[in-house]
C-alpha positions, -999 to +999 in steps of 0.1 A: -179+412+017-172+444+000-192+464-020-183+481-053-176+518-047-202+540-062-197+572-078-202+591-046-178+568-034-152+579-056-157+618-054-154+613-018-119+593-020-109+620-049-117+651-025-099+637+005-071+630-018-070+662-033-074+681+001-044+661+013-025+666-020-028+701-016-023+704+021+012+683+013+025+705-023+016+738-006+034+766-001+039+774+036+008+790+051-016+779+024-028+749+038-066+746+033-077+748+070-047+777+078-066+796+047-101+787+065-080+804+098-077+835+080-108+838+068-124+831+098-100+862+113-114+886+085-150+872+074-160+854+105-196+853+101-199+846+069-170+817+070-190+802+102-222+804+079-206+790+048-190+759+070-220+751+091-243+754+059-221+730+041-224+704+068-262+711+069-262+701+036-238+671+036-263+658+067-294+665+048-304+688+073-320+715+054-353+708+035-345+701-004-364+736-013-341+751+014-308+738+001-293+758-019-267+728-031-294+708-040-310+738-058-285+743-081-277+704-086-313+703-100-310+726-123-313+716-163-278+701-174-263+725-198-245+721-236-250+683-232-236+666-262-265+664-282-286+692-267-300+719-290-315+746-277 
């Protein structure tokens, strides 16, 4: 039996899709893992860092107060519809 997809779900379908979309309409060269290529060429450390980070984060590998991603997600939603500051 399948499950409904949940929103998660559905961001993960959407950023496959989009990464392949992209990867696809291109111009030659500019595919998202021949961009990552060159940055690893001229920014190595920091691309390395920025990559293995990421997949820390997507493994819940880093301790919430450590993760920058989930930092920032925690942060007070701004200019909601019927926020007044």
């Amino acid at each position: 039996m399948m499950h409904p997809l949940r929103a998660g779900d559905k961001a993960w379908i959407a950023l496959g899709a989009a990464i392949l979309t992209w990867d696809i309409c291109c111009p030659p060269g500019e595919t998202l893992s021949e961009a990552t290529h060159r940055y690893t060429t001229t920014r190595p450390a920091a691309t390395r860092i920025a990559i293995l980070y990421t997949a820390g984060h997507l493994m819940h590998l880093w301790p919430p107060q450590a993760d920058l991603f989930t930092q920032i997600a925690a942060l007070p939603p701004r200019n909601r519809k019927n926020h007044h500051a």
